[in-house]
Structure formats: C-alpha cells, structure tokens
C-alpha positions as a printed NumPy array, in Angstrom:
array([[104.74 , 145.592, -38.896],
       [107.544, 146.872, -40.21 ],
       [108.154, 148.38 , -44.172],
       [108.917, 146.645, -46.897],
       [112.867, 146.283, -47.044],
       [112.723, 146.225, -50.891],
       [110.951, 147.574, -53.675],
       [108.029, 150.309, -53.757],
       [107.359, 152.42 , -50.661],
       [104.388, 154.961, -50.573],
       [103.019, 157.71 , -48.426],
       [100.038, 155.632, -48.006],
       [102.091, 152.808, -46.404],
       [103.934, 154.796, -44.269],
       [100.83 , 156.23 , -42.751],
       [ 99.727, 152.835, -42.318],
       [102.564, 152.272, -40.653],
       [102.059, 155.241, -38.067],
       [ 99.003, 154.124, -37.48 ],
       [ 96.945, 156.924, -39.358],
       [ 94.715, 156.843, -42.29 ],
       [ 96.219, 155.493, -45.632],
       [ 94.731, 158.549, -47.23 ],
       [ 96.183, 160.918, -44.533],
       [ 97.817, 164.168, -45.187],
       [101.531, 163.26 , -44.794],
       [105.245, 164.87 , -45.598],
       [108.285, 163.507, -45.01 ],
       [109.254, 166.166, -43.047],
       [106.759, 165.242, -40.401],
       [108.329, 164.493, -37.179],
       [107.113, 161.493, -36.64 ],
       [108.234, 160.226, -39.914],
       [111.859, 161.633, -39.685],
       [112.002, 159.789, -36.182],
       [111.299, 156.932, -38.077],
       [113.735, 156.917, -40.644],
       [116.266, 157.952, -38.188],
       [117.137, 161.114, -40.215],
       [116.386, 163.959, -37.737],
       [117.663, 167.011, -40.009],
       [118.824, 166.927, -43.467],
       [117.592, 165.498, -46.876],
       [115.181, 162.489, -45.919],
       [113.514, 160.482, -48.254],
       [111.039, 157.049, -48.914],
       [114.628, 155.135, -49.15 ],
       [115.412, 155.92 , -46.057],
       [112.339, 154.376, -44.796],
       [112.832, 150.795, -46.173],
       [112.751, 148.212, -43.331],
       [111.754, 150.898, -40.298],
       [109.062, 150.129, -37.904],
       [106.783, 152.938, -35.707],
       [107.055, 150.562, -32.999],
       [109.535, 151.955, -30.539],
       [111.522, 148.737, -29.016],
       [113.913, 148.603, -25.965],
       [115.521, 145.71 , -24.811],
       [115.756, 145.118, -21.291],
       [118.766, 143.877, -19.543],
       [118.786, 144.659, -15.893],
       [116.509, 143.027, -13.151],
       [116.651, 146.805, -11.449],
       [114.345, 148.083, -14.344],
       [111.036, 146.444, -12.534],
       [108.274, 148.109, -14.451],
       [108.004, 148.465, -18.485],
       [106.435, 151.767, -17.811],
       [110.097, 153.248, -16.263],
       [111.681, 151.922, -19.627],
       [109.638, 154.468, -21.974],
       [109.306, 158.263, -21.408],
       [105.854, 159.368, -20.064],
       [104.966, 161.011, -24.053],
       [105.896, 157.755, -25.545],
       [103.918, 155.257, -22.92 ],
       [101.146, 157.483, -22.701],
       [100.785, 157.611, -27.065],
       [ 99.303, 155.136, -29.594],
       [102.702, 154.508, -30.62 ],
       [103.4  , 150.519, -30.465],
       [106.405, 149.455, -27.515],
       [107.864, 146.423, -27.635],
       [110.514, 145.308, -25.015],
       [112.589, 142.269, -25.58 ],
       [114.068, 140.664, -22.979],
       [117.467, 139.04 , -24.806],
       [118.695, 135.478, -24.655],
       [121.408, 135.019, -21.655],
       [119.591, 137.468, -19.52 ],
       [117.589, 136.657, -16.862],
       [115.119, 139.081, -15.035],
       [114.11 , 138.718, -11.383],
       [114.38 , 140.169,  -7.573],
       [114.601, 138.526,  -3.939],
       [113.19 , 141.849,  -2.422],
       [110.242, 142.089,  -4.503],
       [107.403, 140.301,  -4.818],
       [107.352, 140.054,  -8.738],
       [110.053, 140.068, -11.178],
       [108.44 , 142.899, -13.572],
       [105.164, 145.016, -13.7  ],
       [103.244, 147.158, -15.927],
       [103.145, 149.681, -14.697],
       [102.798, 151.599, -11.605],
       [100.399, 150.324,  -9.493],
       [ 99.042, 153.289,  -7.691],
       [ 98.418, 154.782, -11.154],
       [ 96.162, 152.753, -12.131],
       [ 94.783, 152.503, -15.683],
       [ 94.781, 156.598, -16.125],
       [ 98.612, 155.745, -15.358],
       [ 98.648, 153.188, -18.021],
       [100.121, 152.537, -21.554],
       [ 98.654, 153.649, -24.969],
       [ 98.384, 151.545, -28.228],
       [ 99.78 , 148.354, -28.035],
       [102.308, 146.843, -25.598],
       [104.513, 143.939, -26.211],
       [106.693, 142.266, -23.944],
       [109.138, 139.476, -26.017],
       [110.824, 137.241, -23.768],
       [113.976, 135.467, -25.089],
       [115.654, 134.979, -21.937],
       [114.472, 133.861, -18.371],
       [111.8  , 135.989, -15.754],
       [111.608, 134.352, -12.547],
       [109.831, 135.6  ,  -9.33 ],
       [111.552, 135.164,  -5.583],
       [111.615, 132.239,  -3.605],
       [109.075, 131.765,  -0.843],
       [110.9  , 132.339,   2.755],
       [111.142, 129.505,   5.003],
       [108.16 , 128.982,   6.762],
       [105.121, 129.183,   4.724],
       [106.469, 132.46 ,   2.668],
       [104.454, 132.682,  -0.408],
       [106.781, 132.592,  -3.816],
       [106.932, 135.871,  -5.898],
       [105.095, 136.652,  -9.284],
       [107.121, 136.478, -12.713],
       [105.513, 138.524, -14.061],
       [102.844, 140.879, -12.578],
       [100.015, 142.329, -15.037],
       [ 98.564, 144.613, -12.984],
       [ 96.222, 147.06 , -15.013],
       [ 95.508, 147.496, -18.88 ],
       [ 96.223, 150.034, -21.388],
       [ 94.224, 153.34 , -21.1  ],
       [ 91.902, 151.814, -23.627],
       [ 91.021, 148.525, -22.156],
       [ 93.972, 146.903, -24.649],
       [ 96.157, 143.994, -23.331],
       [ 99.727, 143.399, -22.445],
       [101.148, 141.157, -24.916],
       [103.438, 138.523, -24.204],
       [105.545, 137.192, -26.71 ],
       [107.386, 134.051, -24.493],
       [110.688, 132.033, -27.007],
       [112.32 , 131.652, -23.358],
       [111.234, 130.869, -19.93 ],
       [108.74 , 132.548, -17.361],
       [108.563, 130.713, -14.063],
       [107.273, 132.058, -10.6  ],
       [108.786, 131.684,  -7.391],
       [108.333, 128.164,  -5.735],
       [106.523, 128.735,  -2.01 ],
       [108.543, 128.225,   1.269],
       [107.994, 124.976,   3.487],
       [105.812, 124.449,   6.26 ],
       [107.16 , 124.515,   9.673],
       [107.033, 121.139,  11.461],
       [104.22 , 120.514,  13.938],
       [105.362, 120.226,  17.9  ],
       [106.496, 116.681,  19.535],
       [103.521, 115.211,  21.495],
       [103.902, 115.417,  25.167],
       [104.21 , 112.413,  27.362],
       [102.575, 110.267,  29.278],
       [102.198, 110.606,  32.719],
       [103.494, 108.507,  35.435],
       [103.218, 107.87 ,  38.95 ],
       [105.275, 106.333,  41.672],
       [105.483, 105.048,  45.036],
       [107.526, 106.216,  47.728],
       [108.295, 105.573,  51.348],
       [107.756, 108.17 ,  54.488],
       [109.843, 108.129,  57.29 ],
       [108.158, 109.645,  60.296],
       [110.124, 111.319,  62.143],
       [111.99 , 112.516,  58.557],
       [115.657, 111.294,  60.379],
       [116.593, 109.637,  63.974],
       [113.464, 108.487,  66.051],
       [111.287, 109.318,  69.082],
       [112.335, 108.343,  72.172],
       [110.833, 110.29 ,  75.193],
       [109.243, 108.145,  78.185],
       [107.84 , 110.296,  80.46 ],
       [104.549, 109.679,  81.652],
       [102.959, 112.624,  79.959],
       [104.147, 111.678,  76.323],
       [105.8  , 108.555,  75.616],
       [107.417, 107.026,  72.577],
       [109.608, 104.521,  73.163],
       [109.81 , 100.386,  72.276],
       [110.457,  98.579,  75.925],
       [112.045,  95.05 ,  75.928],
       [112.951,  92.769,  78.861],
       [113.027,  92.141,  81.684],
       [113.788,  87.773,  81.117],
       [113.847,  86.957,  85.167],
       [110.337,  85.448,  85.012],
       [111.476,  83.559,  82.359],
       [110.157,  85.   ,  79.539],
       [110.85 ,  88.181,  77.186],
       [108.187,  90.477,  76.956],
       [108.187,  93.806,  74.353],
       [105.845,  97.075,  74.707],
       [105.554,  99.817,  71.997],
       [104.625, 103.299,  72.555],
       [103.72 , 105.795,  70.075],
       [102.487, 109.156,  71.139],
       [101.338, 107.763,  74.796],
       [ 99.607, 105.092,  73.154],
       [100.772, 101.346,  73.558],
       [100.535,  99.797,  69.971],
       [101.551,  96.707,  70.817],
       [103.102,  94.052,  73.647],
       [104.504,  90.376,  72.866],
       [106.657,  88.024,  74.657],
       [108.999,  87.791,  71.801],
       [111.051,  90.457,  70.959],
       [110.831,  91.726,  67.332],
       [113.034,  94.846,  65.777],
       [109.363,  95.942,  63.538],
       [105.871,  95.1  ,  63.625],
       [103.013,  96.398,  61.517],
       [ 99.806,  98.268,  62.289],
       [ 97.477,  99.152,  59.724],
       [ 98.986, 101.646,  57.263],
       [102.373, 101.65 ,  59.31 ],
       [105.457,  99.948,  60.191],
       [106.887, 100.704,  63.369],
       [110.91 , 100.242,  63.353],
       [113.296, 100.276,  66.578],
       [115.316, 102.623,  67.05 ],
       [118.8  , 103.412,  68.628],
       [118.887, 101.89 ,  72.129],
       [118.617, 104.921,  74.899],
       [119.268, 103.058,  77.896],
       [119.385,  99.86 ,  79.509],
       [121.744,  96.987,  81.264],
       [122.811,  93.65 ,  81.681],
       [121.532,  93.912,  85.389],
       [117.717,  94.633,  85.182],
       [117.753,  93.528,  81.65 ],
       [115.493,  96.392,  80.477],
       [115.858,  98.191,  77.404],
       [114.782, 101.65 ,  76.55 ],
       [114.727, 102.135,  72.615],
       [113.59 , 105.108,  70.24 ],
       [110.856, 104.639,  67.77 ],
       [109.825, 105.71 ,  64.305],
       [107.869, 104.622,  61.032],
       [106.992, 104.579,  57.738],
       [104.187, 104.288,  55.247],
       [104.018, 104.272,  51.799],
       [102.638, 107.535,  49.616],
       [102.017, 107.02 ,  46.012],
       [102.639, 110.826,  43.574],
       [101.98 , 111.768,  39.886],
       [104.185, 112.908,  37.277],
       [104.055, 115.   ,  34.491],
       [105.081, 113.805,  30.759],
       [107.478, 115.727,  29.249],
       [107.194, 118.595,  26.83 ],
       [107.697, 117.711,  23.167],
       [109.868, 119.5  ,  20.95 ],
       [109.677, 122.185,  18.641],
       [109.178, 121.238,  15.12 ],
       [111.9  , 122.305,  12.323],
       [111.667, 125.059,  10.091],
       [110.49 , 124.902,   6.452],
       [112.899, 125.236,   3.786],
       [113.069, 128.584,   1.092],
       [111.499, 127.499,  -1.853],
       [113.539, 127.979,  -5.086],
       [113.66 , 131.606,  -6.527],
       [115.757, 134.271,  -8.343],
       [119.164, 132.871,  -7.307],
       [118.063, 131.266,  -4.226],
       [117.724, 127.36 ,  -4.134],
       [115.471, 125.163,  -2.799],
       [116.078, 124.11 ,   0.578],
       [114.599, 120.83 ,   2.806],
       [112.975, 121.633,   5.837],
       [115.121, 121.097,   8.977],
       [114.689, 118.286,  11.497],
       [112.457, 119.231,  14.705],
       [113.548, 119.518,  18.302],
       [114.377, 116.419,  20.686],
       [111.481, 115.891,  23.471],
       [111.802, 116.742,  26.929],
       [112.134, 113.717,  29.309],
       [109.487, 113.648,  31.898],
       [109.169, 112.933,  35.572],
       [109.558, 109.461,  37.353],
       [108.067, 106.645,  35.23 ],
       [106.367, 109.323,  33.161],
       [106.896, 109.472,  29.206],
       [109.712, 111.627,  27.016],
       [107.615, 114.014,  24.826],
       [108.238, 113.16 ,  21.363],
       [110.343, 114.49 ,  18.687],
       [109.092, 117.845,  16.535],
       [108.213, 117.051,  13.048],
       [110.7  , 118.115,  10.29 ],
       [110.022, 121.144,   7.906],
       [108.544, 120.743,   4.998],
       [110.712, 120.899,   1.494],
       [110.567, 124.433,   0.001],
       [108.742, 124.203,  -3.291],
       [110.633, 123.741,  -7.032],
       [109.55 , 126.677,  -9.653],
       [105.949, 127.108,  -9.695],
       [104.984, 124.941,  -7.101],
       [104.063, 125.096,  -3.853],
       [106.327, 124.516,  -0.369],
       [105.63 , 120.964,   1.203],
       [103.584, 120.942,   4.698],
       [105.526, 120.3  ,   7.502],
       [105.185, 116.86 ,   9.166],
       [103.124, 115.824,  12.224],
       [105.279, 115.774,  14.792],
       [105.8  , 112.47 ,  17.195],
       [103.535, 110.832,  19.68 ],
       [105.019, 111.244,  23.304],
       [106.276, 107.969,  24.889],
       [103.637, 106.443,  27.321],
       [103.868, 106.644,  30.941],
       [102.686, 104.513,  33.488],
       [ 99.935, 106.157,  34.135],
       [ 98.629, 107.531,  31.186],
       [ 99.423, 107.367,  27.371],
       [101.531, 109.965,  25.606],
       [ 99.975, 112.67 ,  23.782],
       [ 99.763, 112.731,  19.662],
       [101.782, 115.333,  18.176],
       [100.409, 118.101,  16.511],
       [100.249, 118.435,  12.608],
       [102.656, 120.682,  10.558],
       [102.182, 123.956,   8.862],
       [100.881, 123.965,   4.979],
       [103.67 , 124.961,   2.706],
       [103.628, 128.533,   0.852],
       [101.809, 129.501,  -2.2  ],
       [103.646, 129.386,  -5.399],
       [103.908, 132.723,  -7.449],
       [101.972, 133.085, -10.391],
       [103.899, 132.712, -13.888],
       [101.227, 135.89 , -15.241],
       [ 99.02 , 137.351, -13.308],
       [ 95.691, 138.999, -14.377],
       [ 94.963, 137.211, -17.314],
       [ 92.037, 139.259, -18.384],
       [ 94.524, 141.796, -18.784],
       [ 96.916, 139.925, -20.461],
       [ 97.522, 138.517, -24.609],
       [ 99.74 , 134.957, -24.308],
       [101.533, 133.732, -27.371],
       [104.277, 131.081, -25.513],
       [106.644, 129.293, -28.055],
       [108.755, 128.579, -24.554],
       [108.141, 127.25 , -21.049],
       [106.712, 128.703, -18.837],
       [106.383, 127.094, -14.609],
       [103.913, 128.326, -12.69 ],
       [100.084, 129.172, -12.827],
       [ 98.754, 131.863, -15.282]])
C-alpha cells in the first residue's frame, strides 16, 4: 500500500510501509528509504515520499521472460520486499516450445530457490499456454505455479484480462476394418494345355471312334491305360465322377478304315479362399488451439484396400479428431469403418480412435497459489 499522496507523512508510516515496526529506528538517509523516494544522493525529505510504494513493480512485456524470478535480481526476489509484475493491456504472454506460458520460479530450485515477502502477478493483458500437437499432444499450462515463497506464502494473482491454457491436440482416427473373406470356384485343366494322346499298349490315353462297317458307331476312352468308357454313339465329352473327359485334337485316322485316333484331357472343379482386404489408416488429429496456433480438424483416414476374388474392401480409416478450443480438451478420433462383407465371411469392425489430448491448466498448484479474477480465465485451475 502505497503513501498517502497528500497531507501528513511520518516516520512511523514510512516504516510501515517498509514493512518494519512503526516504532522502528528510522532516518531518511536509510537506503532503503532513499530507494524509495527515488532520491539516491542529495537533500531527501518526507515530501519526497508522498505517493511511493516499497513494493518494487516491473511490467512484463515479452513472452521470452518465462519465469518472474529472471525479472527481479537474486537480493530483491530473495528479500521481504513486496514484487508485483503487471502484465499490460495489448500484450499477450505465451510460447509454442514450452510447456507453460510463465513460471515462478526455477524449478530445480525449489522453494530454497524461491521468492520472499509477497509476490503479485497483475494480469491486464492475455497468458495463454501452447496448443496440444496433433495427435493426442497435451495443451500447455498458462500459467505454471510451481513452488511457494521461502515462507510457505502464495503467488498472488491479480487477473483484469485473460488467462487461458492450451486446448489438447486430437485423437488420431482408429484403422478401417478389414474385409470379409471370399472364396471362389475355379476350373482345372489336366493336362494344364494340349491333351494326352499316346496309344501304345504300355500307356494309353487316347478317345477311339469308328469303325461304322458293322453298321454301327462305337467310341472307347482311355485314360492312363484304363478304359473309362465305350458307347455306340459318339460323344465329344462324357463325365465320370469328379471329371469331365474332353476330346482332343484328332491324331490320326481316315475315310478308309473309318477309325479315329484322338487326344484326351479333363477338368474338375477346385474351390480357393480369399483374403479381405486391409483397411486403412485412420487420419491424424488436429493441433488444438494455442499461443498463435489455431485449432485444426482432424484429417480424413485412409481408403481400404480391396481384397481378393469375391472377398470384401477393408473399410475406410476413421477421421481425426478436432483439436481442442482454449481450455478444453482435443476430440477422440472416430472408429474407423466396418470392412465390406465377403462371400465367405463378414467384414471385420473397425477399430476405435485415439482419446484427444489433455487441456493445459489455466493455474496450476493451487495450494500454492492466491486468485483474485475480475477477468476470464479458460481452462482448469
């Protein structure tokens, strides 16, 4: 508290002021009191004391001053003397690199590292922590109270403006479910191209048809010196069991003995199984709003990969989750799609997205921590 600006100033009020006794010992050539009434040499008297304060105030302009210790020299933060640091209207304190705006103090100090008498930080202007990176990042602190004064006193914040903590990046999107599988029939051709058509006694494969002089056609069919079949009507297939027999390209014969040599093959039919196809990746999160950095939506997930004959397309990856406003936490990322169904089987659910970053904190470390807000402030404290 400041003194009086008009009419009677004492000793006693001045030691009040410098946080002694009222009763104290006290000259106006004391250093203290000469620092005070901003006359360092020279003739000094109560006059020039009228409207001076003990508290030592710096404003603070620049987001590359991150700790309120750095903005005091070590005598003065380590002293009973009252600081005050006022953050001005217009200006606006933060970092993308770090993951608060502003600190106390040093953290590997710790409290022996800490400030003496009491500590006031007046925000007129704007502190805001980092956005969360896409992804799940977690959103940076506004402001981060991170030990008390060497006494056990409390930080106190003075808030006329706006404190608001970094909003937490999106979730990525979950993967595309992968398809269903299929299955399919197909046709084998044995031999693979041309046909069999050696008659020897030893090994014979060969389709026989004529000879019409005793009035009648006759056919035989050989397969691997083993007669399949014989008719009197001639026939260019026939089936046995699992198997078709075909005729194949005539090898010999004439309009004389009316006897025709022929080659041979067959096919069957063989069923297989496919595989579904893959399903895409899901999209990234978006950043989550910050010290100059916006908030972004999530990007769209990855096109499935078809899948084999009659077997299902794996489905589409979800999209990213939104990055989250000031304060508030980054949107999970969506369940990505169910595979398209095969045949055979159904496709395959996709799987769920990511959960969305943590917000920043508006304050940390409450217990440490004096809150008188006339202004807004987004974010938990």
């Amino acid at each position: 508290m400041a003194l009086p600006s008009s009419g009677d100033i004492t000793l006693a009020m001045v030691n009040v002021e410098l946080g002694r006794s009222a009763s104290a010992p006290l000259s106006l050539n004391d250093p203290d009191v000469r620092e005070m009434a901003g006359r360092p040499s020279g003739q000094i008297s109560l006059s020039d004391l009228r409207g001076k304060s003990w508290e030592k105030v710096v404003n603070l302009t620049s987001s590359s001053d991150d700790r309120l210790d750095k903005l005091f020299t070590s005598d003065v933060w380590a002293s009973d003397r009252p600081k005050r640091v006022i953050i001005p209207s217009g200006v606006e304190i933060g970092s993308t690199s770090r993951n608060y705006a502003i600190s106390t103090g040093l953290t590997s100090g710790g409290q022996a590292g800490s400030f003496g008498g009491q500590l006031t930080l007046e925000n007129h202007g704007i502190i805001s922590g980092r956005g969360g990176a896409a992804n799940s990042g977690a959103g940076g602190d506004a402001i981060y109270s991170n030990v008390p004064g060497r006494n056990g006193q409390k930080l106190r914040i003075e808030n006329y403006g706006t404190i608001r903590s970094g909003g937490g990046g999106g979730g990525v999107g979950g993967k595309g479910g992968t398809g269903g599988g299929g299955s399919h029939t197909y046709t084998v051709r044995d031999p693979a191209t041309g046909d069999y058509h050696d008659k020897t006694t030893g090994n014979r494969w060969y389709v026989f048809q004529g000879n019409p002089a005793a009035g009648h056609f006759f056919t035989y069919w050989y397969w691997d010196d083993e007669s399949i079949f014989a008719d009197s009507e001639w026939t260019s297939s026939i089936v046995k069991g699992a198997y078709t027999y075909h005729r194949g390209t005539l090898r010999s014969g004439d309009d004389v003995s009316k006897n025709w040599y022929y080659g041979i093959y067959r096919t069957s039919s063989a069923s297989a199984n496919t595989n579904g196809g893959a399903g895409g990746n899901g999209g990234a999160g978006g950043r989550g709003q910050g010290y100059g950095q916006s908030r972004h939506t999530g990007s769209g997930g990855a096109e499935g990969v078809s899948g084999g004959t009659n077997a299902g397309k794996g489905g589409t990856g979800g999209t990213g989750g939104t990055g989250g406003t000031w304060g508030a936490n980054g949107a999970k990322g969506n369940t990505g799609a169910t595979g398209a169904n095969g045949n055979r089987t159904n496709g395959y659910g996709g799987a769920a997205g990511a959960n969305g970053g943590a917000a920043g904190k508006a304050i940390t470390n409450m217990s440490y921590v004096t809150l008188v807000n006339h202004g807004t402030i987004q974010g938990a404290y």
